[in-house]
BATI-944031 format. One record per atom (N, C-alpha, C, O): x, y, z; residue in one letter. Coordinates in steps of 0.05 Angstrom, whole numbers, plus 5000, padded with zeros to 4 digits. Example, Ala and Ser with C-alpha at 12.3 -4.5 7.8 and 13.67 -1.06 7.14 Angstrom:
% residues 2
526448865156a/524649105156a/526449345156a/528549345169a/525749555142s/527349795143s/525850015157s/526850235161s/
***
This chain:
% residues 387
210312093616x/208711923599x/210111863573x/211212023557x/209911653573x/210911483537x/209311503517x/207111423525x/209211553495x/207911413468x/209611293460x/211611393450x/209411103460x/210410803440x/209710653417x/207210633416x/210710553400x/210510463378x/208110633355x/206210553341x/209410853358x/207111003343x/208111043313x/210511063315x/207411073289x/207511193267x/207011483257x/205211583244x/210311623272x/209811913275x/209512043259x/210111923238x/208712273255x/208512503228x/209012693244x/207312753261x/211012793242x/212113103260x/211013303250x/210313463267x/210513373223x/209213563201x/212813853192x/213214043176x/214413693214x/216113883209x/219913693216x/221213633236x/220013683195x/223713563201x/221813153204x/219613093197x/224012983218x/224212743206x/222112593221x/222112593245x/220112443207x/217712243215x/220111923229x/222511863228x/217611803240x/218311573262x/217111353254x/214911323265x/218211073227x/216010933222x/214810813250x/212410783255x/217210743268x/216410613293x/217310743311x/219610713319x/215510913322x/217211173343x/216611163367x/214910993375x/218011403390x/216911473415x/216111713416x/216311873397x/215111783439x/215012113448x/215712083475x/214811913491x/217312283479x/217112183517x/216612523521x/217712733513x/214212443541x/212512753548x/211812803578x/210212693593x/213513013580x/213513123612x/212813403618x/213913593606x/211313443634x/209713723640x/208213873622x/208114113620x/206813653605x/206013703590x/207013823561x/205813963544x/209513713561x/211113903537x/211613643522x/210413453532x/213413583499x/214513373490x/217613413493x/218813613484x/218813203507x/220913173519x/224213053503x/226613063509x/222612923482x/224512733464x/222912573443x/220512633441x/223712413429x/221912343414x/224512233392x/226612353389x/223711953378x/225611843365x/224111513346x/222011453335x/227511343350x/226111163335x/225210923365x/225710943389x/224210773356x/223310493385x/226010393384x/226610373408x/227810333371x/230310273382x/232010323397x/233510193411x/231310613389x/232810813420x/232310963439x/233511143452x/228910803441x/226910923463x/228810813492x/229810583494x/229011023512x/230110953540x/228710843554x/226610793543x/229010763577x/228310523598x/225410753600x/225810993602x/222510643599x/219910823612x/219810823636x/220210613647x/219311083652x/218011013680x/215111173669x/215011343651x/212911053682x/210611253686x/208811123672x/208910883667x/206711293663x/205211213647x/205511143617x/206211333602x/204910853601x/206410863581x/203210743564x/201810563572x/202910923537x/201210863528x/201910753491x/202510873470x/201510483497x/201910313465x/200310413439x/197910443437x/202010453424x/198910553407x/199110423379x/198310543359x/200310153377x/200509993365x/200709993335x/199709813322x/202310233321x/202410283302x/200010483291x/200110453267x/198210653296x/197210803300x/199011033288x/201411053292x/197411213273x/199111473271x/198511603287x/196211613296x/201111773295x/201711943318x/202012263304x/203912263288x/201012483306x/201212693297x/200212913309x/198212873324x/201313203304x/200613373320x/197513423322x/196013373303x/196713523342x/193013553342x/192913883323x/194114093320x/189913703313x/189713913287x/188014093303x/186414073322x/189514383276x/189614693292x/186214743274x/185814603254x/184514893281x/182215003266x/183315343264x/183515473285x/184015453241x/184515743239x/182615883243x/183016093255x/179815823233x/178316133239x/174915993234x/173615913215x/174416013264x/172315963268x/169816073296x/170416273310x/167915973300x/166616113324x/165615963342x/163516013354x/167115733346x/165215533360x/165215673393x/167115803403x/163615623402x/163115743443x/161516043439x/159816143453x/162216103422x/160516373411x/158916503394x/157816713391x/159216273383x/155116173367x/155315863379x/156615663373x/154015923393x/153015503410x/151515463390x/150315603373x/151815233394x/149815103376x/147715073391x/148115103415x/144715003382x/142814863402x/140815143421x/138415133427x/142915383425x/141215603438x/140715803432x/140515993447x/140215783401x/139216043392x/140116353401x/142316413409x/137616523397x/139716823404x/141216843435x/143216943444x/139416693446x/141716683482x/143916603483x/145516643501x/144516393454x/147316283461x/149116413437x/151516373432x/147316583425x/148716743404x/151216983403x/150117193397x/153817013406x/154417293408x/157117313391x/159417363397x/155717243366x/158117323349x/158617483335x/160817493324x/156617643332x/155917993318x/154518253343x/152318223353x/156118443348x/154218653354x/153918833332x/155818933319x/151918843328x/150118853309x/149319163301x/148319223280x/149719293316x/148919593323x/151219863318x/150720103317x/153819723315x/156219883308x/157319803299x/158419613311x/158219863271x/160019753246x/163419753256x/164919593245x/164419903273x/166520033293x/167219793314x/169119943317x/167519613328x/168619473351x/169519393357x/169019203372x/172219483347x/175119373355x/176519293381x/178819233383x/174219303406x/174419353428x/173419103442x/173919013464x/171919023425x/169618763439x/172318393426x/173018283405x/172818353465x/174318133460x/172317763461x/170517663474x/174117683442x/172717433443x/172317273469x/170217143475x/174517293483x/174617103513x/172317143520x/170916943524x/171017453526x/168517613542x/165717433538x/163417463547x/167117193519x/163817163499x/163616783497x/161616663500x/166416663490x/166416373487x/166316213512x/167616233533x/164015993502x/162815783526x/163915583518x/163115473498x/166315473534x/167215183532x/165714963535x/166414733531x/163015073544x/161014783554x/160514773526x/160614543517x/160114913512x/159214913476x/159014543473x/160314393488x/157314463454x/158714203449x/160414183431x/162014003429x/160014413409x/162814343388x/165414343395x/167214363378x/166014303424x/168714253439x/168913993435x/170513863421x/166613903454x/168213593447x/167413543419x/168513353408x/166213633409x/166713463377x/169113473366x/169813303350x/170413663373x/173013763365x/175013583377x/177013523364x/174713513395x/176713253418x/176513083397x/178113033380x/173712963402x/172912703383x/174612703356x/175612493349x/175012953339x/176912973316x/179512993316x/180913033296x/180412963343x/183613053338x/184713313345x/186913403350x/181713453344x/182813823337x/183613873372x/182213783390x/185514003376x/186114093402x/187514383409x/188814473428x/186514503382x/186914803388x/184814963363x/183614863344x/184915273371x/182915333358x/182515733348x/181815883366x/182915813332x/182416113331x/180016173326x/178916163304x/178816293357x/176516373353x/175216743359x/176216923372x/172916733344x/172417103346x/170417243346x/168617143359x/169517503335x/167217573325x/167117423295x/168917303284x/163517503286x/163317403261x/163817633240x/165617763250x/163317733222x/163017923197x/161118123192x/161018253171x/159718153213x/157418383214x/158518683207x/157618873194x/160818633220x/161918883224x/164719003212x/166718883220x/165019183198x/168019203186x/169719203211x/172119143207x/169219233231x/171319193249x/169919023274x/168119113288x/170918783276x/168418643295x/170018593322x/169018603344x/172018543317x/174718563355x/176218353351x/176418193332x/177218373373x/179918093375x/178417833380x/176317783393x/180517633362x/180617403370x/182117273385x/184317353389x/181417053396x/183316873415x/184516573406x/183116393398x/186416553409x/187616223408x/187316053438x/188216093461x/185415853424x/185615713453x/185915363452x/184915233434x/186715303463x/185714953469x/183714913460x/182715093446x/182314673465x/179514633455x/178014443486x/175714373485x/179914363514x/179814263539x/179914433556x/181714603557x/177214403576x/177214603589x/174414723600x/172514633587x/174014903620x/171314953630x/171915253641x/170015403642x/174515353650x/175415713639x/176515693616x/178015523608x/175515913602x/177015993593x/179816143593x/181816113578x/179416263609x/182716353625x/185716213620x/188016293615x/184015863626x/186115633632x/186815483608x/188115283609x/185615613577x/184615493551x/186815753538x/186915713513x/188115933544x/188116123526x/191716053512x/193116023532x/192616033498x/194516023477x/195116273468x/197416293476x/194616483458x/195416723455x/191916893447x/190416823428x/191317123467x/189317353471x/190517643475x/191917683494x/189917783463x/189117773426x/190817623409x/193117553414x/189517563390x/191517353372x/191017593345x/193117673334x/189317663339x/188317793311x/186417953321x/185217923342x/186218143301x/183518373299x/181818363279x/182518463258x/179418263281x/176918253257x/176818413243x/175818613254x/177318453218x/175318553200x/174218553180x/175518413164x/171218663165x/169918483145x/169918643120x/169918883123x/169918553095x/169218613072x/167318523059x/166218313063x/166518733038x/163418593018x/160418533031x/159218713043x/159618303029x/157318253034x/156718373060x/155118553064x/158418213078x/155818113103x/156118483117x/153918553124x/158118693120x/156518863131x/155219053113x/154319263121x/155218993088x/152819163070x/150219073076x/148319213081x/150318783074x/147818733076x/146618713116x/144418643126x/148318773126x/147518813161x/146719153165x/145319223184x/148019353142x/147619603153x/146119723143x/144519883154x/146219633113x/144619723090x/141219813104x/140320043101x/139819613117x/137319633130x/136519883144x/134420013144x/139519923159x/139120043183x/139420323174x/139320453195x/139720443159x/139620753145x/142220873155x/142621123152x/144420683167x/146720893162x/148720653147x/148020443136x/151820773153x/154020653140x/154520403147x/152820323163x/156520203141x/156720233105x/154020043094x/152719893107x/153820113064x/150919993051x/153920063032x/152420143013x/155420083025x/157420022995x/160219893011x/160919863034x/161519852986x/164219742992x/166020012997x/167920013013x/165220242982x/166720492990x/166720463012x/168720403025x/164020503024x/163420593061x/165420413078x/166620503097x/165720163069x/167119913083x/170520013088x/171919973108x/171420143064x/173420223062x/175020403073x/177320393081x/172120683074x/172820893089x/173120813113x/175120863126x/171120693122x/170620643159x/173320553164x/174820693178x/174020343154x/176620183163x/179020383158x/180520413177x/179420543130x/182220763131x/181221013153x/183221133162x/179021113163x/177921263186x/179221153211x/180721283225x/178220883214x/179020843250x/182820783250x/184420843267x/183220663229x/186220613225x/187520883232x/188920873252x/187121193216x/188421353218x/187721443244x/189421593254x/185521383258x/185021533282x/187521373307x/188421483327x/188121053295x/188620813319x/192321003310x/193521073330x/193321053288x/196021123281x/195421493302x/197121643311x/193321503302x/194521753311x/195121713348x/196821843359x/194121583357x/193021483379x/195521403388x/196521513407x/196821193374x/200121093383x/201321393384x/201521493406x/202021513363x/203721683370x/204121853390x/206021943402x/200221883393x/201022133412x/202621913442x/204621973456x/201121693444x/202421433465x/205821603468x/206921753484x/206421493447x/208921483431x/211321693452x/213321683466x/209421853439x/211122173456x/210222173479x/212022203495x/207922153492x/207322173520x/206221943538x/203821883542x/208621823550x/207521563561x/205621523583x/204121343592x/206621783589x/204321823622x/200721953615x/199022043630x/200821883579x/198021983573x/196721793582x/197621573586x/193221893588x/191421683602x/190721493577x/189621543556x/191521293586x/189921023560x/186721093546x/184921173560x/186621073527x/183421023518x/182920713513x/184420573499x/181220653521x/180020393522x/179520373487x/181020213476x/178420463477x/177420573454x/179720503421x/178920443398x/182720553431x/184720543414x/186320393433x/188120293420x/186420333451x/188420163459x/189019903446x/191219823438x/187719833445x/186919573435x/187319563396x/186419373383x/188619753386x/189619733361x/192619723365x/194119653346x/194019833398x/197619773385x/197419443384x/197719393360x/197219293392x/198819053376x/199319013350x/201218903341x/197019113337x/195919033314x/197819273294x/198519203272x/198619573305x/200319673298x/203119653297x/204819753282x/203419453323x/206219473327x/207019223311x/209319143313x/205319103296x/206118813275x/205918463295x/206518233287x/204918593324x/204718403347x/203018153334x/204017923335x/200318203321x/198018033310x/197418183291x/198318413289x/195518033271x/194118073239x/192318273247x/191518323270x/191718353230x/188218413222x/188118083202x/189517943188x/185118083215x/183917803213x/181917953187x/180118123190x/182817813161x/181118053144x/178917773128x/179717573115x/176617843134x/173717673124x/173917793093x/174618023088x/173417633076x/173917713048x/173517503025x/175517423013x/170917413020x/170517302996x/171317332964x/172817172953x/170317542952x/170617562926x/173117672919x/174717732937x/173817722891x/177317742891x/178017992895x/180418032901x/175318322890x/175618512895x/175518612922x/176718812927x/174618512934x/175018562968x/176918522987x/177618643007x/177718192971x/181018112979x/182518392966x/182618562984x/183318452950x/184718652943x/183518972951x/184419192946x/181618892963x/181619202971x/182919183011x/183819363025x/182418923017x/184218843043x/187618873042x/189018933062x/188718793009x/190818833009x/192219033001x/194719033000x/190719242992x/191419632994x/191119673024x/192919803036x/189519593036x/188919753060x/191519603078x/193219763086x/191819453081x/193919253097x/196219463090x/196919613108x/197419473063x/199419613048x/199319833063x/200919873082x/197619973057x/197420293065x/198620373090x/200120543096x/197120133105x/197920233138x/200520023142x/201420043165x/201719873130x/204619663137x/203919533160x/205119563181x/200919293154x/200019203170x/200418913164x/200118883140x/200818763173x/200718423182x/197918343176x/196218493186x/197018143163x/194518133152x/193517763146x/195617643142x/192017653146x/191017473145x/187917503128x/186017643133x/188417223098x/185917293084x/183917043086x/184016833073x/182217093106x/180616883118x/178016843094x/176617043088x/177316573079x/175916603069x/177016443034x/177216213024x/177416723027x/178616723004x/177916602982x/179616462971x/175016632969x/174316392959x/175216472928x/175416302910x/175716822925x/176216752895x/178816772901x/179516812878x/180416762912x/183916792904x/184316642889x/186016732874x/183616372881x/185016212857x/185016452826x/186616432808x/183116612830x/182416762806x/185917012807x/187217082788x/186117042822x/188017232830x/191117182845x/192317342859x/191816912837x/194016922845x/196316942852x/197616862871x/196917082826x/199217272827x/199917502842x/202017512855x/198217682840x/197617922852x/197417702889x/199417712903x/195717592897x/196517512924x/199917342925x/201217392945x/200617192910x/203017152914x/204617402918x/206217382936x/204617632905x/206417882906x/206017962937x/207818022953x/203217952942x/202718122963x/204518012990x/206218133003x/203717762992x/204917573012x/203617483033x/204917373051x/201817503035x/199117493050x/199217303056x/200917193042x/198017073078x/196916813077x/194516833084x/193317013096x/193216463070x/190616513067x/190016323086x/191816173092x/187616293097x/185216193109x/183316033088x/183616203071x/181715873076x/181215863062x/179315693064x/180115453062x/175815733068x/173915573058x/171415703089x/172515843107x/169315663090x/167215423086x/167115283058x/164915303046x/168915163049x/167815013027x/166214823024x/165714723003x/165114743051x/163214523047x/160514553050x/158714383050x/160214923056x/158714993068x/157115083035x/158515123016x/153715113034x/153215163005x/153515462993x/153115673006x/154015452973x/154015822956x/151316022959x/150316142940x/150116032988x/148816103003x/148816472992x/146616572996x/150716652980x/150816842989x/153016892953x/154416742941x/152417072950x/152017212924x/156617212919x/158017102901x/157217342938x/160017252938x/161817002935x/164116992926x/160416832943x/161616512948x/160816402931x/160516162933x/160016552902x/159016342873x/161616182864x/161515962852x/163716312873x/166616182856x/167315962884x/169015792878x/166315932910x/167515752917x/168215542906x/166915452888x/169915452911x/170415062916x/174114962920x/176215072917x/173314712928x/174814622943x/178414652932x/180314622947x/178514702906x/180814792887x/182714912892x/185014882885x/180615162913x/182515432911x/185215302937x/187615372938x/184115162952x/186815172973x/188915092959x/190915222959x/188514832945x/191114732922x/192714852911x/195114782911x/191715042900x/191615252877x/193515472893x/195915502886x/192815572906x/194515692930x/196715662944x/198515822946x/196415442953x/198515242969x/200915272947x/203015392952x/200415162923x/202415102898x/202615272895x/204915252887x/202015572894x/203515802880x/205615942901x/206716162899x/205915722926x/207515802951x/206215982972x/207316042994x/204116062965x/202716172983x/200616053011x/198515933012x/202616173034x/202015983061x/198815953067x/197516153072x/197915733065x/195115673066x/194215493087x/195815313092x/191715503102x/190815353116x/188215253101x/187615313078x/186615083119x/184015083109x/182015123143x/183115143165x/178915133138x/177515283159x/175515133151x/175415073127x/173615053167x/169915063169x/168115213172x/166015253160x/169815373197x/168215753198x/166215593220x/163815663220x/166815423235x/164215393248x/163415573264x/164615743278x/159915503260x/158715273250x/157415343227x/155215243222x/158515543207x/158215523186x/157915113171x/156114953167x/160515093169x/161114703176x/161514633196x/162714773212x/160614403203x/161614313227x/164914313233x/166214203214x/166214403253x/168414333258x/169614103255x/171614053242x/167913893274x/169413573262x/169113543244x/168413313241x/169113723217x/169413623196x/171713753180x/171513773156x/172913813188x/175413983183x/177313803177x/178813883159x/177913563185x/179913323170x/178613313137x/179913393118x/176613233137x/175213193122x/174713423092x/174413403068x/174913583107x/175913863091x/177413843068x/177213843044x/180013823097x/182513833087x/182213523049x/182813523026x/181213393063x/181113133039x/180513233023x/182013293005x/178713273024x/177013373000x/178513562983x/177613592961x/180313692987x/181813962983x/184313832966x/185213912945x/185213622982x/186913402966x/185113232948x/186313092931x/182813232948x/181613062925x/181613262898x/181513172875x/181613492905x/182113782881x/183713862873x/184014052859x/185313672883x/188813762873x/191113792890x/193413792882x/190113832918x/192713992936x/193713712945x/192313522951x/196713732944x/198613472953x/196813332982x/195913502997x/196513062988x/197013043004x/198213083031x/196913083052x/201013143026x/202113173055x/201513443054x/201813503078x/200813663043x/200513993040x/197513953061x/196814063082x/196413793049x/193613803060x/193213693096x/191313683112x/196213633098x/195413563129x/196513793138x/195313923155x/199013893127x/199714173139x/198514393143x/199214563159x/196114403125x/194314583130x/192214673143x/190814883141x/192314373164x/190214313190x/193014353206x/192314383229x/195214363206x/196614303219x/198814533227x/198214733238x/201314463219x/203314723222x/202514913206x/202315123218x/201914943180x/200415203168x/198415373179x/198315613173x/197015273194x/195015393207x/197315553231x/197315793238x/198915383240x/199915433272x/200115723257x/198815923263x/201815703241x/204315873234x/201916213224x/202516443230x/200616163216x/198616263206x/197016513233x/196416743231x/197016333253x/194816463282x/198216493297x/198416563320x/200016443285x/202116673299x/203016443325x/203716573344x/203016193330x/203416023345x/204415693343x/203915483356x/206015773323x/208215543320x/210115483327x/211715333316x/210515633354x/212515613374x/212215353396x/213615193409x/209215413389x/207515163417x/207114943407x/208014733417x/205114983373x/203714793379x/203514743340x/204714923329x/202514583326x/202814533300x/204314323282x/203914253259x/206714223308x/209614073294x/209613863323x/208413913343x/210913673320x/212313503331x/214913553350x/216113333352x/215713693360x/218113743371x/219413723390x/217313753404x/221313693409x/222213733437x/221714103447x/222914283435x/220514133464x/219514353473x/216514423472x/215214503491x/215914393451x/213114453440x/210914283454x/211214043458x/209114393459x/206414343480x/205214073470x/204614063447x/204913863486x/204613593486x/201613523473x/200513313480x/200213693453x/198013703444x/198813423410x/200413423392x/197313293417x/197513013396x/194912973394x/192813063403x/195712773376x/192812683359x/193012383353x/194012373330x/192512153360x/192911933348x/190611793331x/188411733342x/190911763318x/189211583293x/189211333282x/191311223288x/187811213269x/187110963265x/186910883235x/186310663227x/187611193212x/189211193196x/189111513190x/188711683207x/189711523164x/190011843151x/187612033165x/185311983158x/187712123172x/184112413188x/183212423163x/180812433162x/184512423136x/183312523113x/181312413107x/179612543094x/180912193113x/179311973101x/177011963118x/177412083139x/174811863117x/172012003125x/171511673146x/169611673162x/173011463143x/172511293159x/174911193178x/175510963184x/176311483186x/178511423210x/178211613224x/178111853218x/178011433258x/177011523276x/179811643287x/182011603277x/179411763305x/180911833328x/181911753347x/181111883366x/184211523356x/183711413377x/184611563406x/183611413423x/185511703416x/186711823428x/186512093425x/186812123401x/186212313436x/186712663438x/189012773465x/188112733488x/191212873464x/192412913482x/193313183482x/195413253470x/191713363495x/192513633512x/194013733523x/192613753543x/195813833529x/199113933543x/199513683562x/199513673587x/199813453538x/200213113558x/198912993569x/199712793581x/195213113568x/194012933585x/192112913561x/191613073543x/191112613568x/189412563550x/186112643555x/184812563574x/185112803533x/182612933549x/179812723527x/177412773527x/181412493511x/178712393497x/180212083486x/182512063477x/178611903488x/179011683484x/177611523470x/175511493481x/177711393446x/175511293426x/174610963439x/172710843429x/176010843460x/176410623481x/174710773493x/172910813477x/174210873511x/172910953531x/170311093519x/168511043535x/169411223500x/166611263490x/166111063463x/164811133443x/167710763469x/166010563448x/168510393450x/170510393436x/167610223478x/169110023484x/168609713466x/169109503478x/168109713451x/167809453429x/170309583412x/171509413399x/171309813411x/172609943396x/175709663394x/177709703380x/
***
């Protein structure tokens, strides 16, 4: 398959005012200027000056695992009952019939990191997946990708009720340096004896030991971020600060650290006693102090298809333009540990595109096209043929 006459944005190395892509098995094959596009066989799709760009990544959200529409049956993004569950995987739980899938088509978005929510200082692995699809099996991009865990509010105020731990940020602390030293003791003994019987229980922390994936660390206010980035320290862990709404307040100390951030429901309201300092600032603010940043909706905190939209808004606060597409884009890839596949424009890299009808930033450009490891799974022609 061809893309032709497109207006590429690779997000990485040299753009195409009038370009091709030539895409086979789903991968991208070549890609250049229309002058020195080769003879097409196959399917060749015009896209008439249209921008052509990678399909935007969502870093950290829950869509298939809080549905929308079905209440507690379609609910399973917290177990609720153990602050501990490093064990409980996302795949076990996300419904591709969800509809925030295709809303996500409809936007361009064609990949996605999704997980438990924040109930729990330790809530389990997340998954990278496509956003096309009806297994999940056949959706997955990298499982485990990250390991949940929460700070501050949401498991004080989930445990607090229930008459045991944690009801403080101490408790939050301990639990997490508790199971950490138990998961370090767990490798070693591995370590020395290979023929020991697995525990289901600690297994599921070597990646996360061996520097394989993050801890996925939930963390609003600026003391919790830093109490994520002692604990990360402590154990010489790989870390991701999802959220992050005060880091603009702090960022030096996160520049030192080296952390990258995740950054927002910002559109979502100051609902919750932590998120008083939100706003749309901090990604800018971040981005510019060199610190690798994405942006997020958290859906369905925000809606997902509104994650272009995000990103604008984020550039209306200060963050560059082109920073602001990278951050739906290869920043995110690079971020969920999968910018090998998918995030950039490249020869090799998984045939996931996005074509548009101008900037995504802008709140009145549609989508015209969504293309999946080369196939096209959404068409703005085909659901609004006056188009």
């Amino acid at each position: 398959m061809y893309i032709i006459h497109g207006n590429i944005k690779t997000m990485e190395g040299r753009d195409f005012a009038d370009g091709y892509l030539d895409i086979r098995d789903g991968k991208i094959a070549a890609m250049g200027d229309m002058k020195d596009c080769p003879q097409r066989e196959g399917q060749v799709l015009d896209v008439e000056g249209s921008l052509v760009m990678p399909g935007i990544i969502e870093a950290h959200c829950h869509m298939g695992i809080t549905e929308e529409k079905k209440g507690m049956e379609g609910d399973d993004c917290n177990e609720n009952v153990n602050p501990v569950t490093p064990y409980l995987r996302a795949i076990d739980a996300i419904n591709p019939m969800d509809a925030a899938f295709n809303d996500a088509l409809q936007a361009g978005i064609t990949s996605a990191m999704i997980g438990p929510g924040s109930a729990n200082v330790v809530g389990g692995q997340f998954a990278f997946v496509k956003t096309h699809g009806r297994c999940i099996d056949d959706m997955i991009v990298k499982a485990p990708a990250a390991m949940k865990v929460a700070f501050g509010e949401n498991p004080k105020v989930n445990y607090s009720g229930q008459g045991t731990s944690p009801s403080t940020r101490m408790a939050i602390a301990a639990l997490l340096r508790e199971e950490l030293t138990k998961a370090v003791a767990y490798r070693e003994k591995r370590e020395k004896d290979r023929d020991a019987e697995k525990d289901f229980r600690y297994e599921c922390w070597l990646p996360v030991l061996r520097g394989e994936i993050p801890l996925k660390a939930h963390a609003h206010r600026a003391d919790d971020i830093l109490t994520a980035v002692r604990i990360a320290k402590e154990f010489h862990l790989r870390m991701t600060l999802d959220h992050c709404s005060e880091g603009h307040l702090i960022m030096e100390e996160l520049k030192a650290a080296g952390f990258p951030a995740i950054v927002g429901p910002d559109m979502a309201s100051r609902n919750k006693i932590e998120v008083q300092n939100m706003a749309f600032k901090t990604a800018g603010l971040l981005s510019g102090r060199g610190i690798l940043t994405a942006i997020t909706t958290d859906h369905p905190v925000s809606k997902i298809q509104f994650l272009p939209t995000c990103a604008g808004l984020a550039v209306k606060a200060g963050m560059s333009p082109e920073e602001g597409l990278r951050s739906i884009t290869i920043n995110a890839a690079k971020i969920c540990g999968v910018d090998d596949r998918v995030g950039s424009l490249a020869p090799g890299k998984d045939a996931d595109i996005a074509v548009f009808t101008g900037n995504p930033m802008e709140v009145a450009t549609k989508a015209r096209y969504t293309l999946i490891d080369g196939e096209i799974v959404y068409s703005l022609q085909e659901s609004d043929p006056s188009f």
